[in-house]
Residue frames relative to the residue before (quaternion, step in Angstrom):
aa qw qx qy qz dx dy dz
X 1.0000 0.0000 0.0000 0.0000 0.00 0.00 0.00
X 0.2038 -0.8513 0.4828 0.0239 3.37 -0.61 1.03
X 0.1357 -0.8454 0.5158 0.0288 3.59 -0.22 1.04
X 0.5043 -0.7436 0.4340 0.0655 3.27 -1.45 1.18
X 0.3104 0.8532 -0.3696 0.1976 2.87 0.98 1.55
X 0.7418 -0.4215 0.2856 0.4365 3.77 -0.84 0.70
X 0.3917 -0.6955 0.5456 0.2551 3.92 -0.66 0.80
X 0.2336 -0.5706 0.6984 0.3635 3.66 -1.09 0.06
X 0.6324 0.6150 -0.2066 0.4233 3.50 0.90 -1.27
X 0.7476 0.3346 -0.3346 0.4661 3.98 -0.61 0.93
X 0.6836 -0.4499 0.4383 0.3717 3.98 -1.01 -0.53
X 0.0074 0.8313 -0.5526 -0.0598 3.75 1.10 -0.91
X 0.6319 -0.2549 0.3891 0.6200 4.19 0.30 0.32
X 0.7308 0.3736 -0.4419 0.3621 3.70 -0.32 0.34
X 0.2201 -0.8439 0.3783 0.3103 3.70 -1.08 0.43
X 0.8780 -0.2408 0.0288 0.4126 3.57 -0.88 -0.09
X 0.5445 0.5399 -0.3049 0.5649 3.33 1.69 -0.47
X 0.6075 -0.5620 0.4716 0.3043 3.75 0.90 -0.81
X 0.5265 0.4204 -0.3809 0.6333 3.51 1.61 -0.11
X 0.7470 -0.4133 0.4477 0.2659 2.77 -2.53 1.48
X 0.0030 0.7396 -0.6455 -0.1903 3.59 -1.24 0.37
X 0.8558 -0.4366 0.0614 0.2706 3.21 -1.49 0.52
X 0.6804 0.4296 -0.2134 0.5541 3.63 -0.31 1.30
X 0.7405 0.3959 -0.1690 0.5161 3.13 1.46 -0.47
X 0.3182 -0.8715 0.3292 0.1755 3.29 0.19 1.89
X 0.2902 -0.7694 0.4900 0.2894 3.73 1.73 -0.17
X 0.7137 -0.3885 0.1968 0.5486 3.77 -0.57 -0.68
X 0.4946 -0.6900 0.4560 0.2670 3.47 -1.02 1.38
X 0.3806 -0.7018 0.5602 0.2209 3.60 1.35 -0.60
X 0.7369 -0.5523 0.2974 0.2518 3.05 -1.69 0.76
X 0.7391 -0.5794 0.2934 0.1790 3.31 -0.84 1.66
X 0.7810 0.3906 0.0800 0.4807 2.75 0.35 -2.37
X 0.4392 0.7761 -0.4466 0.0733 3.64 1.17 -1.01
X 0.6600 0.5450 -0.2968 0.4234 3.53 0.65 -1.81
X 0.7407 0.4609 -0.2940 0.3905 3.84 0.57 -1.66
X 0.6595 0.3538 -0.3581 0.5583 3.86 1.10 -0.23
X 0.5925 0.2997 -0.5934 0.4549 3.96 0.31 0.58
X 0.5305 0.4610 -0.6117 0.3630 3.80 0.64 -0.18
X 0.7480 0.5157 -0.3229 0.2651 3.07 0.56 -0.99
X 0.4942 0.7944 -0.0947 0.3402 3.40 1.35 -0.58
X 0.7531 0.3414 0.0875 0.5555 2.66 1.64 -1.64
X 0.6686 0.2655 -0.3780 0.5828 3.29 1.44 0.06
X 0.5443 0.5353 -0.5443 0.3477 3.58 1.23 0.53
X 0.5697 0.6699 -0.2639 0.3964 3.45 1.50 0.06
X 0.6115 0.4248 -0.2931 0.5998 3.17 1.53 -0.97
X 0.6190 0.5383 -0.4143 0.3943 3.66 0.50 -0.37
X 0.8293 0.3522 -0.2436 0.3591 3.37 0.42 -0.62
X 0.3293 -0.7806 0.4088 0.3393 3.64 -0.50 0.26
X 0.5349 -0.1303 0.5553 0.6233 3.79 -1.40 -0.98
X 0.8657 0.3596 -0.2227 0.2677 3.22 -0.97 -1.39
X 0.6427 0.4627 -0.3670 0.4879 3.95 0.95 -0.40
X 0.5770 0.6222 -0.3301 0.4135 3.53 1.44 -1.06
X 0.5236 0.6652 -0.2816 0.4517 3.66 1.80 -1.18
X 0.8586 0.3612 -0.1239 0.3419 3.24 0.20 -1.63
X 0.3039 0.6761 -0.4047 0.5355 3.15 2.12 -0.05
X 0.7681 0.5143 -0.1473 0.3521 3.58 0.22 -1.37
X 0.6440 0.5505 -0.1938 0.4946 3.14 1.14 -1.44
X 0.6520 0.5006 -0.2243 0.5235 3.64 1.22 -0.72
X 0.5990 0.4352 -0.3895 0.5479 3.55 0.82 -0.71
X 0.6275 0.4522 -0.4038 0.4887 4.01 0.49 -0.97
X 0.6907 0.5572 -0.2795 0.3664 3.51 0.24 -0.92
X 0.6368 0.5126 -0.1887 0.5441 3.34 1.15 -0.88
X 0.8711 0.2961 -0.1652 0.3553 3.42 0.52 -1.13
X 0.0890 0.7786 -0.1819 0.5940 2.85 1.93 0.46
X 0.8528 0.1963 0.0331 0.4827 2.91 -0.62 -1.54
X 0.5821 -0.6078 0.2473 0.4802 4.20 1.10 0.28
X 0.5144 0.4943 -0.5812 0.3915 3.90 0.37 0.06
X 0.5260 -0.6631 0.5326 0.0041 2.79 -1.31 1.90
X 0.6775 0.4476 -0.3464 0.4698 3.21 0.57 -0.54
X 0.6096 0.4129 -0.4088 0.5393 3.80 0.57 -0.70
X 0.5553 0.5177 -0.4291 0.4895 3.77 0.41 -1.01
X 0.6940 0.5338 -0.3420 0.3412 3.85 -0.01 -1.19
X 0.6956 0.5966 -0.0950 0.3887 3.40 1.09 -1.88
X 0.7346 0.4333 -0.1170 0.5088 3.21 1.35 -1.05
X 0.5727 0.5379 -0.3140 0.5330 3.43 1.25 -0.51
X 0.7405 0.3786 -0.2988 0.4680 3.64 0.74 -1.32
X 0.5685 0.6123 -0.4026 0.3739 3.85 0.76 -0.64
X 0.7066 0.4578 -0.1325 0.5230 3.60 1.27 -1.59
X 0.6604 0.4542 -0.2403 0.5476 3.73 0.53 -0.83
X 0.4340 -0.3798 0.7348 0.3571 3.50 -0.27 -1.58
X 0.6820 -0.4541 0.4920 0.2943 3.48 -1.83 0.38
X 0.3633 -0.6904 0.5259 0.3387 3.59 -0.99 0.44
X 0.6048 -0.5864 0.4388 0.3126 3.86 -0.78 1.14
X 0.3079 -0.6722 0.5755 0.3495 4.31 -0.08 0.78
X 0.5431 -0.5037 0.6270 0.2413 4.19 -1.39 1.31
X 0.2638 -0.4986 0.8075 0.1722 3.27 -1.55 1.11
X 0.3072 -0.6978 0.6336 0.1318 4.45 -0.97 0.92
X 0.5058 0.7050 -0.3721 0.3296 3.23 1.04 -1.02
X 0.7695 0.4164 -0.1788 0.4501 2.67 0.08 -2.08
X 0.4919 -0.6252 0.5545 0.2443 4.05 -1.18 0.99
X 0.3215 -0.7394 0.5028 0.3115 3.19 -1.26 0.25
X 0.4358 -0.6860 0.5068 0.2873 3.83 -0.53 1.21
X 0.0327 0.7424 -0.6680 -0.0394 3.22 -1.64 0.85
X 0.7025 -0.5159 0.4049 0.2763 2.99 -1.77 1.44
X 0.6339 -0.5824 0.4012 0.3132 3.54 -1.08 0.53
X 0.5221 0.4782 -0.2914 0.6433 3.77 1.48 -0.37
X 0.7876 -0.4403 0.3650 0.2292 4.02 0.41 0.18
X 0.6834 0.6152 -0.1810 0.3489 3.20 1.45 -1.21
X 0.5681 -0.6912 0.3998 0.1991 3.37 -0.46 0.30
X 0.0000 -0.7915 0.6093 0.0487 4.06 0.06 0.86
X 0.5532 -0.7022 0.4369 0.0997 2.65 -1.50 1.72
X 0.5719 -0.6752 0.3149 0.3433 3.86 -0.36 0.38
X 0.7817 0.1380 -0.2471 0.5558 3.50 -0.45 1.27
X 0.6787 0.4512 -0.2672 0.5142 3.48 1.67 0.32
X 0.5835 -0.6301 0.4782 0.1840 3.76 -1.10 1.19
């Protein structure tokens, strides 16, 4: 059975270098792109330094004060994401009982 599938093998609209040749719209790209930098860009003028602050100041304040979620939001934004636990894998213990921390002697 013999499927009709795109060559890697031949020119397909491209020329010897690999660039699109004339007529050949290559990828039309993202629809919507242009209408989300307008949007983008007056979400920038709108907002100041100082609102971007008191944004912040409110998340600290919040998380802080015990809402996990703001605590969560702020931690991952500052830190980085937390790497997802391999469970599988057991946790090694020092010969005194103690637990050894992963990637650490």
């Amino acid at each position: 059975m013999r499927l009709n599938l795109p060559s890697t093998i031949g020119t397909y609209g491209h020329d010897e270098r690999g660039r699109f040749t004339a007529g050949n719209r290559g990828g039309p790209g993202n629809p919507h792109a242009r209408k989300v930098a307008r949007l983008r860009s007056a979400m920038l003028r709108a907002v100041s330094k100082q609102d971007i602050a008191e944004v912040i100041q409110t998340l600290v304040r919040r998380a802080k004060g015990g809402d996990t979620a703001a605590a969560k939001l702020l931690l991952e934004r500052v830190l980085g994401q937390v790497p997802p636990a391999d469970v599988r894998e057991p946790l090694q213990l020092r010969h005194d009982g103690e637990k050894i921390e992963r990637g650490w002697a």
